[in-house]
N, C-alpha and C positions, 0 to 999 in steps of 0.2 A: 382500520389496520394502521393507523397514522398515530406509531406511538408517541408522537409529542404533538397531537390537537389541531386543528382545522386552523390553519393561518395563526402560526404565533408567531409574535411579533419582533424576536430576533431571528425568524426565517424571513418573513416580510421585507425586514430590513436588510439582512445578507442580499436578497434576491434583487432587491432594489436599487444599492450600492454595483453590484454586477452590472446590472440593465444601462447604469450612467456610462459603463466604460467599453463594453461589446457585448454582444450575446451569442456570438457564433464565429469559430475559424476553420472547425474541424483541427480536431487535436494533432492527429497525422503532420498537417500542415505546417499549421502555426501552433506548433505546441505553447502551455501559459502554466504560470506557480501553482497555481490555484490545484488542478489536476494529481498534480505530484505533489503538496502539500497533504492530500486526502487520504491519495494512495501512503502515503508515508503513516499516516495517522490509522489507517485502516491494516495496514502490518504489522506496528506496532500492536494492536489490541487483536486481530484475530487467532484463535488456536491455535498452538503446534509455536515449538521453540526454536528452530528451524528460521532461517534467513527468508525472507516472502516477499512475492511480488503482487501488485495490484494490477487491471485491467480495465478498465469501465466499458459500460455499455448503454444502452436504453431501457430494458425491459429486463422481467425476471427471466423470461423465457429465453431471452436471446444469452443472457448468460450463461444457462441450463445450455445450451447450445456451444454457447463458445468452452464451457470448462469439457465438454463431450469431445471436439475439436483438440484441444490443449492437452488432452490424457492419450488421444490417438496418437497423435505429435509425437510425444513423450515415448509410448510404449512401444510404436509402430504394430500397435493390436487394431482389430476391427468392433470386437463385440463388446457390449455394454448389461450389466444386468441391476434392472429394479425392482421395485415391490408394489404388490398390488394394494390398491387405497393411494397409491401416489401420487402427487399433481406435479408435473413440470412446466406446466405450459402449455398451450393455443399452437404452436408453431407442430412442422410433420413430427421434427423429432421429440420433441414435448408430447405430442402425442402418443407417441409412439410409447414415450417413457411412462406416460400416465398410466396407473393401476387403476383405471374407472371410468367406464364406457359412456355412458348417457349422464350429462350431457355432451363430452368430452370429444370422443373419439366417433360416436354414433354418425356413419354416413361419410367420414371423411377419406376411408382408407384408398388405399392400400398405401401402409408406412412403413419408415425405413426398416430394410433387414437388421441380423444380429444384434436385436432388443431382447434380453430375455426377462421372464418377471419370476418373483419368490414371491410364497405369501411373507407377510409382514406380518410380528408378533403380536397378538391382541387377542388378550384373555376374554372379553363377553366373546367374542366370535370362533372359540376353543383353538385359536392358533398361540402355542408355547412358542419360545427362542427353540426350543427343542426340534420343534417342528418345523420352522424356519432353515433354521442350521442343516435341518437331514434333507429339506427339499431344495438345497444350495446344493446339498451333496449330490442329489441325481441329474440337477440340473448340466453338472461338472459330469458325471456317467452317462448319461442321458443323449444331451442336447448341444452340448459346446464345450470345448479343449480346455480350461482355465489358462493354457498359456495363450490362446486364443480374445480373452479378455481384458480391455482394455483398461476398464471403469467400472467401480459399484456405486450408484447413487441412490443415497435415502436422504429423506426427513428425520433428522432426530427427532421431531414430534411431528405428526402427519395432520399438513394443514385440512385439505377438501377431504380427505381419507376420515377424520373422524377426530384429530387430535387426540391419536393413540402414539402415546409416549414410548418411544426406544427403551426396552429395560436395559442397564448399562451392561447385561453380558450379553445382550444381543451386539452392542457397539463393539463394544471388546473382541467378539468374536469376529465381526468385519475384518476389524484393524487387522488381526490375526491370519485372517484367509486375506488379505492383499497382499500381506508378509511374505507370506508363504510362497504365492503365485505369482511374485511380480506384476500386481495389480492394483492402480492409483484407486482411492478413497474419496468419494467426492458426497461433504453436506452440503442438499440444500438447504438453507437459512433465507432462502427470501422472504418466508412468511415468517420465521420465529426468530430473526436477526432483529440487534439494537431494543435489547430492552422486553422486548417482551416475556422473556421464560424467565423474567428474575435473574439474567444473564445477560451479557453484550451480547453473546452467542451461544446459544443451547448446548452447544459441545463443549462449553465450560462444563457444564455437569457430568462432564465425563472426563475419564481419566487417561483418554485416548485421543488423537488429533487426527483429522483431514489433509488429506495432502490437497485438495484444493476443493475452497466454501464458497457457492453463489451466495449472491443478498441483492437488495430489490426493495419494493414496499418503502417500509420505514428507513429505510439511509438516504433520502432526500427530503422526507415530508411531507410527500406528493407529488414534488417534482418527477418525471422521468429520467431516473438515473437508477441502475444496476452496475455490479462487479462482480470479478472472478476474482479469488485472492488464493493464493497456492505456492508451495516450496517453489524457490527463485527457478531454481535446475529446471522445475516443470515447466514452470509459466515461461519461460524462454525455450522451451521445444519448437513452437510453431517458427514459420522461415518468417523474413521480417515482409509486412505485410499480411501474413498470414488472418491477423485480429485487426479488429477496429470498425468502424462502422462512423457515418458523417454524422450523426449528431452524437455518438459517443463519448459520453463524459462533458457535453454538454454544458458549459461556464456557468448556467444560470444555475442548471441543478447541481453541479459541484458546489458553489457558493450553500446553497440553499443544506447539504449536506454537511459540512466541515460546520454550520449554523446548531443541527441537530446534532452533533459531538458536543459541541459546549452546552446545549439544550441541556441531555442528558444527563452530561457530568453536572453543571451548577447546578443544577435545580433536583438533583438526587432522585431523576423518574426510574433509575431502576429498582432500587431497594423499594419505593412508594408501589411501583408496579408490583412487586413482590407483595407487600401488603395487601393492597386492593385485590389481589387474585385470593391471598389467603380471608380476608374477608366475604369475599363472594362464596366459596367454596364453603365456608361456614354456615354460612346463609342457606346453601342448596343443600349442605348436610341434615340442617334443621328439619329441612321440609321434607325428605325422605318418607315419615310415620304419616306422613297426609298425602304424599303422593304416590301410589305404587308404583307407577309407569318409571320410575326414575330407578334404571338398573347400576348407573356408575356416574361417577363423577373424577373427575380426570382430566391431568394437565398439569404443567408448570408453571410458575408465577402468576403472569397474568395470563396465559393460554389456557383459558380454562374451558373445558366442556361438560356437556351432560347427556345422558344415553339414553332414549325412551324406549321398555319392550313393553309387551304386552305381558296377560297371566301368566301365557302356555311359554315365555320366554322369546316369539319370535321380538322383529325389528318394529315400532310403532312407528310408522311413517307418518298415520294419520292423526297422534294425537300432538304431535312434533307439528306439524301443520297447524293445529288448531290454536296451539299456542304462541305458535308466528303471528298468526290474527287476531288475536284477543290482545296480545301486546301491544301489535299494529294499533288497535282503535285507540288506546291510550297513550300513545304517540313513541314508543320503548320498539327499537329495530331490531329485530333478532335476525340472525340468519343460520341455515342450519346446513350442514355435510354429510360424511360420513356415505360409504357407500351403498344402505339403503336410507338412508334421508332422513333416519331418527335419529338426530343428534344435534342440538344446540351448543353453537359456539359463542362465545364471548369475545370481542374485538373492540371494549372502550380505549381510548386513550389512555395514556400514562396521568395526561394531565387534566383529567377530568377530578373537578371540585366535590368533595365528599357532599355537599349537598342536592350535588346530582346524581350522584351515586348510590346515595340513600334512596334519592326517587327511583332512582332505574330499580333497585332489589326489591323497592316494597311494591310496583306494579309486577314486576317479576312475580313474588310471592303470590301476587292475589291471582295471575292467572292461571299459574300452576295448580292452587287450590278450588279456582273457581266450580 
């Protein structure tokens, strides 16, 4: 998930350069440039045209957490509504917000109240935007006041859910119902943040913005560093004090972060990311007429996935397994999601060298045909 590669070597050096001069003050405290050079640089490029503030944190989850915080603040509302297939996070309320039991949520509860979940739109599984949209509507008749609602949180493209892509009237239509209700918009982008959908941010491909974007994973490059980034008016709701946490924003992994900005931009990994996804995609098009089990193929950029059913159309857990192992022996790591478990994702590098890349698709191909 480290879209710019295992230790590259202007993160190395950012990180090392850091290390010479401190590596901890807690920010609260002793605030340092480095922090607010990030955030500045992260406002700049995030969605929505709108004036924005940044936040750091540690983890995706604790963001997921603090942008939930920050929208209460904001609206003085309680309740929160997700979609099922969704990951937020290990932490109660991540949990709570996740659309997907085992391994997830199995055993953990009882989690926070006024979570509510919608299905999420995803044609093999017969959920339309249609169907989406009207089970928002009863959720609103139903189950909770929509003035009562705080925050709607999705994935533009659903990481552990299956890397089922947001159709943009689905997006559209959010945007539309927060309008309406007095209700903050929140993308998570921890997993499809910096490069990977062939965008700095997936909600580029839409025509609509977030009033406030978690991200995580790739905006440090391993480092433990997360952010919340949201309209100023918002992110200044909480009382001061409110946010922050002692390793938050973290000097090593800010350095190591502002490293993969310039990563990025000089070495052109998102347009390359964009390619490599359309290359792969190609590849697993080919193989379609030799593989039946492969019902879809699906994703943006390089977030690309693949969907195994069976004849009769159900989910192929077992043959999504078989293929995790057969890659395994040839030394190719797949790992798979989706909430019944047939579904291979793809997570190389941005900066992985076409002639490893070639190895990854043509052991790819042999095992899918095997």
């Amino acid at each position: 998930m480290l879209n710019t590669g295992h230790r590259h070597p202007r993160l190395v050096e950012a990180i090392q350069r850091q290390l010479e001069r401190f590596t901890h003050t807690a920010y609260q405290i002793v605030p340092y440039a480095s922090y607010i050079e990030l955030a500045e640089r992260i406002n700049q490029r995030a969605p929505g045209r709108s004036a924005k503030k940044t936040a750091f944190f540690t983890t995706g989850a604790e963001a997921v957490e603090n942008a939930i915080k920050i929208a209460r603040a904001a609206t003085g509302r309680p309740a929160v509504i997700a979609f099922s297939g969704g990951f937020h996070g290990r932490t109660m309320m991540g949990m709570a917000l996740t659309g997907k039991v085992v391994p997830y949520k199995v055993g953990f509860g009882p989690f926070p109240g006024e979570v509510f979940h919608a299905p999420y739109p995803c044609a093999p599984h017969g959920v339309s935007v249609e169907d989406s949209l009207k089970a928002m509507e009863h959720l609103f008749k139903a189950d909770v006041d929509p003035k009562r609602v705080a925050v709607i949180i999705f994935e533009p493209v659903q990481g552990e859910g299956g890397f089922n892509v947001a159709p943009p009237a689905f997006v559209k239509a959010l945007r539309a119902i927060c309008d309406e209700h007095g209700i903050l918009l929140v993308a998570d982008e921890v997993q499809t943040g910096f490069g990977r959908t062939g965008k700095l941010f997936a909600m580029e491909h839409y025509d609509v913005a977030p009033d406030l974007t978690t991200m995580a994973k790739s905006l440090a490059g391993g480092m433990p560093l997360s952010a919340v980034c949201g309209r100023a008016e918002v992110m200044d709701a909480p009382a001061p004090g409110g946010l922050g946490g002692t390793y938050a924003g973290n000097p090593l992994a800010v350095a190591s972060a502002l490293a993969v900005l310039d990563v990025l931009e000089g070495e052109q990994l998102i347009p390359r990311g964009a390619a490599l996804g359309q290359r792969l995609v190609e590849r697993l098009e080919a193989l379609k007429s030799r593989v039946p089990q492969i019902a879809e193929i699906r994703g943006l950029g390089a977030m690309v996935a693949v969907e195994f059913r069976r004849a009769d159309g159900a989910p192929d857990a077992e043959f999504t397994r078989e293929v995790q192992n057969r890659a395994l022996e040839q030394g190719l790591l797949l790992l798979s999601c989706g909430v019944y478990g047939n579904v291979i994702r793809f997570l190389f590098p941005l900066t992985i060298s076409d002639a490893v890349m070639n190895e990854g698709l043509n052991i790819l191909a042999d095992v899918l045909t095997r």
